[in-house]
C-alpha angles and dihedrals in degrees: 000000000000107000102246085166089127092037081051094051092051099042090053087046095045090048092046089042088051081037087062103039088048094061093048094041089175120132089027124116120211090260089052093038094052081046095049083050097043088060093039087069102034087060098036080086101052107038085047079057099047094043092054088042086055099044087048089049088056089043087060093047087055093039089057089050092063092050087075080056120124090208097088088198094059092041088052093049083049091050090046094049091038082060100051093039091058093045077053092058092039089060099033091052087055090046097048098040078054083050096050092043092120105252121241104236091211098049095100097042126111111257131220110215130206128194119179126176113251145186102339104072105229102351083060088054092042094050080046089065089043095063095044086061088044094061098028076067103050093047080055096053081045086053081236121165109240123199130176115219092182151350137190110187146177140263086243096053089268130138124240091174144337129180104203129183118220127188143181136077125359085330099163090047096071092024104047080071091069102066114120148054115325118206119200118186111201141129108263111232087235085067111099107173087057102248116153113237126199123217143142160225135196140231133201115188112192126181105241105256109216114200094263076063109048114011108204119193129204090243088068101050143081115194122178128174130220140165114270123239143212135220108309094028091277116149101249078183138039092206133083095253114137121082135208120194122195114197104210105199090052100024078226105164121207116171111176110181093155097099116067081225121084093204090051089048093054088045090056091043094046091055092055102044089057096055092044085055093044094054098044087065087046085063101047092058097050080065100054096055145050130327084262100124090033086062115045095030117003125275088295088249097147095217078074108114096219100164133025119193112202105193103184088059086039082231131142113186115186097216086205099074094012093247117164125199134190091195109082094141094059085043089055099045085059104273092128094140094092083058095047107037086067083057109055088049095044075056089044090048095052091045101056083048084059093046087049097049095052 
């Protein structure tokens, strides 16, 4: 194992250093105190788990010294226990490299997706529609709550766009993987001589900023307001009800036209600019740091092709950890977790290699 003798001392010193701050608690207000707390029991785990990894390192020390001894019952119980207590380490120091992986602030956030219809004409937007189901099932297997907050289709059930919110439990952890261009490889229903045609759709997968996250302020912001409209251009409405909000630091543009209300329209709106913007920081700094990202997904750039779904071999490869796959139509019907399982643990994996490198 990578020594983290010195991580382990300052972690120790940094938990008995809150410990002690917690049981004054003079000088703190409530927002210092919940974040005191907050990092109290972030590091309990670790320090436990560092405290039973050090005990069973001086166990093995002492072990060592009885195999010099001439009792050979005593040097046999020593042999067996040495046994067990290294089985012990060997589990504790991948426990506690998993505990010291840094942790991704926005894992356990709700998301925001995004699926828009690419290079391919209808069969894009088609393809479009089948990964909106996709996704609409395995929020349903997370027992994740899944709203659209609009949709723009097509006359043949296909998808040109749709902007969805989807909440529960660690949601952007198993979804930020999905980010990219997605390929599929079939035979349209319009060919008729057979041929297989490639085309594509892409996916953006931001974490859902709250206000504590992103504070926007009116100055920067330009908000008009139009009557929506339907297919063909014509008003579905004869009020003022759509709202476009342009975001002037960024030039990030949201129209939302889908509610009858305006105010529900601008809250909707609202809601997405702030995790577009959110998410647009995310990937500056992703920049500005280590090949990280790099590493484990891609640099996030979504002209990446990151998947590509053959469906007359039933076959999805992810392009990102080589991992091929004969089960499309499971994959399609929600069960994703055997694609992004891989995944987490391809991110796991890079991480510990950076651990190890500082």
């Amino acid at each position: 194992m990578i020594n983290f003798e010195k991580q382990f001392e300052n972690i120790i010193n940094k938990y008995n250093e809150i410990e002690n701050s917690l049981n004054k608690q003079t000088g703190y207000d409530s927002d210092k105190l919940i974040k005191l707390n907050k990092e109290y029991a972030e590091l309990k785990p670790i320090v436990n788990t560092i405290h039973i990894y050090k005990k069973d390192k001086n166990d093995i020390d002492e072990l060592k010294k009885l195999l010099d001894d001439k009792d050979t019952s005593i040097k046999q119980m020593a042999e067996e226990e040495l046994i067990e207590k290294k089985k012990s380490i060997d589990f504790l120091e991948d426990k506690l490299m998993r505990l010291l992986i840094p942790k991704d602030e926005n894992d356990k956030k709700n998301s925001i997706l995004e699926i828009r219809a690419g290079t391919g004409g209808d069969e894009a937007s088609l393809f479009a529609a089948d990964l909106f189901s996709m996704y609409q099932k395995y929020a349903d297997v997370n027992e994740w709550k899944f709203e659209v907050l609009s949709l723009s289709e097509t006359g043949l059930k296909g998808i040109k766009e749709v902007v969805c919110n989807i909440s529960g439990y660690n949601v952007f952890s198993k979804l930020k993987f999905e980010s990219g261009v997605h390929r599929v490889q079939r035979v349209p229903t319009t060919e008729s001589s057979g041929r297989v045609h490639t085309s594509a759709a892409t996916v953006a997968v931001l974490p859902e900023a709250e206000e504590v996250d992103i504070s926007l302020e009116e100055k920067d912001l330009r908000i008009d307001v139009f009557r929506s409209s339907g297919p063909g251009g014509q008003s579905v409405n004869t009020t003022d009800s759509a709202v476009r909000i342009t975001h002037i630091p960024t030039g990030i543009v949201v129209s939302q036209q889908d509610e009858k209300s305006q105010h529900k329209n601008k809250a909707k709106a609202m809601k997405i600019l702030r995790s577009r913007i959110l998410d647009n920081e995310i990937q500056e700094k992703n920049k500005q740091r280590s090949q990280e990202r790099k590493n484990q997904v891609g640099s996030g750039d979504r002209s990446e092709r990151i998947r590509t779904y053959n469906f007359p071999q039933g076959r999805v490869s992810d392009h990102r950890i080589n991992l091929t796959l004969y089960n499309l139509d499971e994959i399609l019907e929600g069960n994703l977790n055997e694609l992004i399982n891989p995944l987490i643990t391809d991110e796991e994996t890079n991480k510990l290699a950076e651990l190890g490198n500082e």
